[in-house]
N, C-alpha and C positions, 0 to 999 in steps of 0.2 A: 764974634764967633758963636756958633750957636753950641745950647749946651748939648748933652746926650739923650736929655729927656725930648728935646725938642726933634731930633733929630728921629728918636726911636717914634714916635709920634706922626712922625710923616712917613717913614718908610714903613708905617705898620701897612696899612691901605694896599700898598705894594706887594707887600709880600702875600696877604691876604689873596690877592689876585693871582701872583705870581702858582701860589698853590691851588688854586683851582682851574687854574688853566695844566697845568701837571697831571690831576685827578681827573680832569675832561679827555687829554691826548691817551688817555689810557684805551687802550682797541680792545673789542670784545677778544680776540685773543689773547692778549694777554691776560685779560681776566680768566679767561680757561686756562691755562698753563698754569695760573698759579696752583689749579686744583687738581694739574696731573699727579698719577701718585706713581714715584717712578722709586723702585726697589733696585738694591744690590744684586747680581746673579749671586746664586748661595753656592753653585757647584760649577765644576769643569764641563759638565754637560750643558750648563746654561751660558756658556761662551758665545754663545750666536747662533742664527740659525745656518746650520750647514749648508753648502751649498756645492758639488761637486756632481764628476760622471756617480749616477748610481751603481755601486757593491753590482759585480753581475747576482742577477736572482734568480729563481727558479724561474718555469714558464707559469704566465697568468694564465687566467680564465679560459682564451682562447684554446688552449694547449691543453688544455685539463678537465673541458667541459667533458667528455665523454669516456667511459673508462673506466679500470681503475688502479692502471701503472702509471701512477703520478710520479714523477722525479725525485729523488729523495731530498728532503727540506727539512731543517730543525728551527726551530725558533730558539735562539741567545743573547736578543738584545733586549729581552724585559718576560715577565709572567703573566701567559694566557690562562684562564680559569673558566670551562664553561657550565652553565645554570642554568635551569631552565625553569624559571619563577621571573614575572615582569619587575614585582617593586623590592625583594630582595629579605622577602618573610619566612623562605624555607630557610630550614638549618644545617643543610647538608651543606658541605665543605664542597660541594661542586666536583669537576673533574679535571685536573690541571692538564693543559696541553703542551707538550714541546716538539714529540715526534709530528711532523704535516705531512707522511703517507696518506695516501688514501682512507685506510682502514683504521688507522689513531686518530682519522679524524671525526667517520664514520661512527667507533665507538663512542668517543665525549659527545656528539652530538645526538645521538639515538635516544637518548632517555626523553630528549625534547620534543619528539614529534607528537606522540598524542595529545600531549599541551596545548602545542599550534605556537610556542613564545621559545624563543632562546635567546639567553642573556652572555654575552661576553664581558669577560671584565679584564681588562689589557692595564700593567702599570709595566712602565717602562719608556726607551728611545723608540725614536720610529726612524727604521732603516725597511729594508727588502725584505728581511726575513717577516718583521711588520704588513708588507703591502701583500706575502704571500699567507699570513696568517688569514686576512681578511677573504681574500681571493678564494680560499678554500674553504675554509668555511661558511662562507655567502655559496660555493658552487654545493657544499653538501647539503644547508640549508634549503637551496631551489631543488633540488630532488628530493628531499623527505618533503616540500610540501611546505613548509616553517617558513609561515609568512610574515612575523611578528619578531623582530629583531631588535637586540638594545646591545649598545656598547659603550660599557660604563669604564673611562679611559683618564688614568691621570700619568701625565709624561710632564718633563723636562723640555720635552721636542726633540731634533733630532736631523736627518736628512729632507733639504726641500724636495727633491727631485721624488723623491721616495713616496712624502707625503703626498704631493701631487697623483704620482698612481694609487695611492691609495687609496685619496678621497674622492680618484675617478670611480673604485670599484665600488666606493660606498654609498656614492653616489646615485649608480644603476642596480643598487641591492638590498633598499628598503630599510636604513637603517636609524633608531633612533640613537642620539647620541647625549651622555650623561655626565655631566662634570659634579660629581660630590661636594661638600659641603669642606672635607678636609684633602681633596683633591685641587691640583693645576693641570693646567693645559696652559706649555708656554712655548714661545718660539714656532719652529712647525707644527706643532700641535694644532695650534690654529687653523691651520687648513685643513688638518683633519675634521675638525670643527665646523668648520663650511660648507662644508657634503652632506650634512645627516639632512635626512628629510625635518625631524623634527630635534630644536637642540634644547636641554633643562638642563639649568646652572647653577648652580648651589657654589662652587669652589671657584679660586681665584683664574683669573685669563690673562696674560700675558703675552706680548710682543716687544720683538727686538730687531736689530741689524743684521741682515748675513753674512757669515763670514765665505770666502772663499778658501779651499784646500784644492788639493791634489791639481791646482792648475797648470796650465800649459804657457802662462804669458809669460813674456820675458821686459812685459816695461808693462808704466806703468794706464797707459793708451789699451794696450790689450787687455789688462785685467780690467780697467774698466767694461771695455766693450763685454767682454764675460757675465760682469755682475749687471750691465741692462739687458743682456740675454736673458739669463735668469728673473729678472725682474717683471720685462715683457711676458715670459710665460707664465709667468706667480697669478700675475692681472691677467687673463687668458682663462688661466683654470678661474678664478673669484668668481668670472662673470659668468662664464658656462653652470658655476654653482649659486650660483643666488644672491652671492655677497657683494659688497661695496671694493672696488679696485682702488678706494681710494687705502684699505688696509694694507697693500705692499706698500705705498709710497707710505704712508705711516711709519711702517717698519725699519723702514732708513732712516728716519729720523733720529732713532733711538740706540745708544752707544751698546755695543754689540756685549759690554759686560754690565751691563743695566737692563733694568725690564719697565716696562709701562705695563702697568695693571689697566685694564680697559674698562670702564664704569658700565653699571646697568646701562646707563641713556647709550655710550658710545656701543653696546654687545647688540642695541637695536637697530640705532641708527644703521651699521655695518654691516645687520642681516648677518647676526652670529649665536640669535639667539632665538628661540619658540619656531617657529611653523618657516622652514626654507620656501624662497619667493619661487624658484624654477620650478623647485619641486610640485609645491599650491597649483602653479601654472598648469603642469603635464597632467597631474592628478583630477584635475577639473575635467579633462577632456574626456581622460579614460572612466570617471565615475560618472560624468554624464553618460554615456553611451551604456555600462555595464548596469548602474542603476539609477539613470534619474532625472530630472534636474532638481525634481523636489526635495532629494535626496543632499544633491548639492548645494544648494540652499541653506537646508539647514547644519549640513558641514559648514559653510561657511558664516553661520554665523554663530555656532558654534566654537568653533575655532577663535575667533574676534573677542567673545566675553573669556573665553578661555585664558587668551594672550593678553585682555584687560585685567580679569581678576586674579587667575591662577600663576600664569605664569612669570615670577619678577625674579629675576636674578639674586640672587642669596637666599630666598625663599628656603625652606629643605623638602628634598623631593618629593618625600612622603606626605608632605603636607601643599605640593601644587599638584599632585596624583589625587589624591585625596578629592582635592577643589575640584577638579574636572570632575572625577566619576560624580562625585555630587551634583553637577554640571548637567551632562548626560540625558537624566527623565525631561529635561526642561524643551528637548529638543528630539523626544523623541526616540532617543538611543539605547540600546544596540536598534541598528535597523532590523526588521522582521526579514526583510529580503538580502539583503545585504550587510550580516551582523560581521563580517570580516573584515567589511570597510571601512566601520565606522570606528569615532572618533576612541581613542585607548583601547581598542579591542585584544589590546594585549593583556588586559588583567581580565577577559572574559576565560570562560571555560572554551574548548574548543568547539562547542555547540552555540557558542554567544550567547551566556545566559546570564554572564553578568556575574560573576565571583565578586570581584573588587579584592578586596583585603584579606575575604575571608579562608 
């Protein structure tokens, strides 16, 4: 009978192997899973992302371009504040918005025109009264002229359907978009996120499951079919904005009372982060034609050492703001012909001459 030592002595070799064939079958995925970093939701708000018929809302853009008997609208699901300073160095308390008449919007937005920049800063859900905040102040914005848009937004999330119009309007209204340092953007919020022309991220990012409410199925065949309705059109709107379709399927992955924080590497790979790809696309066409191609050029490679050096995800804005304008002389910027165009021209004076900070 052999003894124990002898025994351990031969099965060592074995097991030796046994564990590195273990260590081998391990797939580059799950070596990434181990590094998801997936959070508790903290609130009732962060239950999932909604998904339902959207709240009837006021009439969009179409309805309201002209005029100025706009339908009466308040904003209830979070606080509009609007500024008109790009990097957030004046000290005025801004103008808080709730009424969305015409003329209350008319007034918060006036003091921003000689500027040429208006900053909005939205905390809160994102519902209809949300998609008509945007709606109208993007429509008061194109008539005073306020070509220079920022929307500094930290939400919970809120309604898909909702978000979806909204990040169409933002989509077609020039707007940068800012997640702060002690700010989120979770659940819908994300596709709000997906629209900006250009996105800076200092604050945490977040995705989850949707939930289904207010539905009509009666098994459980139908409410499926509902949520790849919904789902279908999540990936619809992504790729119309720039971003990876693969972030709805993502979003199912993840248990509708948990969050998945999305790393710098995944906010690029996704196209949810620095210089939107549709947007780059359209923008090329109409600055060639308006100014250039010499012009485009150096936007574009501008932009490039921009989204190398300046812009990395947790960075703090002031300080990837900062990077660019310093950026800027190396390329030529403001343009002399085209100072509107170019790259930050929101922290320019309305002549393009180059404020920055001061």
């Amino acid at each position: 009978m052999m003894s124990k030592q002898t025994m351990s002595k031969q099965w060592l070799p074995l097991a030796v192997l046994l564990l590195l064939a273990a260590c081998q079958s391990k797939t580059p995925d799950a070596a990434v899973a181990a590094t998801v970093d997936i959070e508790t939701a903290t609130s009732a708000q962060e239950g999932g992302a909604i998904s339902a018929a959207p709240v009837a809302a006021p009439p969009v853009q179409t309805d309201i371009d002209g005029g100025t008997k706009w339908p009466p609208a308040k904003l209830t699901s979070g606080e509009a504040v609007i500024r008109c300073d790009a990097d957030g160095t004046e000290k005025d308390a801004g103008i808080p918005l709730v009424d969305l008449e015409f003329f209350s919007v008319v007034d918060a937005v006036s003091g921003c025109q000689s500027k040429g920049v208006l900053r909005l800063n939205y905390s809160g859900e994102i519902g209809a009264d949300f998609t008509a905040l945007m709606d109208r102040v993007a429509n008061v914005a194109n008539r005073m002229g306020i070509r220079q848009r920022i929307l500094d937004i930290d939400s919970s999330g809120g309604r898909i359907e909702d978000a979806m119009k909204a990040g169409d309007i933002i989509g077609e209204s020039q707007w940068t978009l800012r997640i702060h340092k002690n700010a989120i953007c979770h659940s819908a919020c994300v596709l709000i996120l997906a629209a900006g022309d250009m996105r800076m991220i200092s604050g945490k990012i977040g995705i989850h499951r949707m939930v289904r409410i207010e539905s009509a199925a009666t098994s459980r065949a139908e409410l499926s079919q509902e949520l790849r309705d919904v789902h279908s059109q999540m990936k619809q709107y992504l790729e119309r904005n720039g971003a990876a379709v693969a972030v709805a399927d993502l979003m199912m992955t993840v248990p509708n009372r948990k969050l998945r924080l999305l790393s710098a590497l995944e906010l690029k790979e996704y196209g949810l982060d620095g210089t939107n790809a549709a947007q780059d696309d359209l923008e090329r066409i109409k600055l060639t034609r308006r100014c250039g191609e010499d012009f485009v050029a150096r936007k574009d490679d501008f932009v490039r050492t921009f989204d190398r050096q300046c812009a990395r995800p947790g960075k703090a804005l002031e300080a990837i703001s900062a990077c660019g304008l310093a950026l800027r002389p190396k390329f030529d910027f403001p343009d002399e012909k085209c100072p509107a165009d170019s790259p930050l021209a929101e922290y320019d004076d309305a002549d393009g001459s180059g404020r920055g900070f001061d």
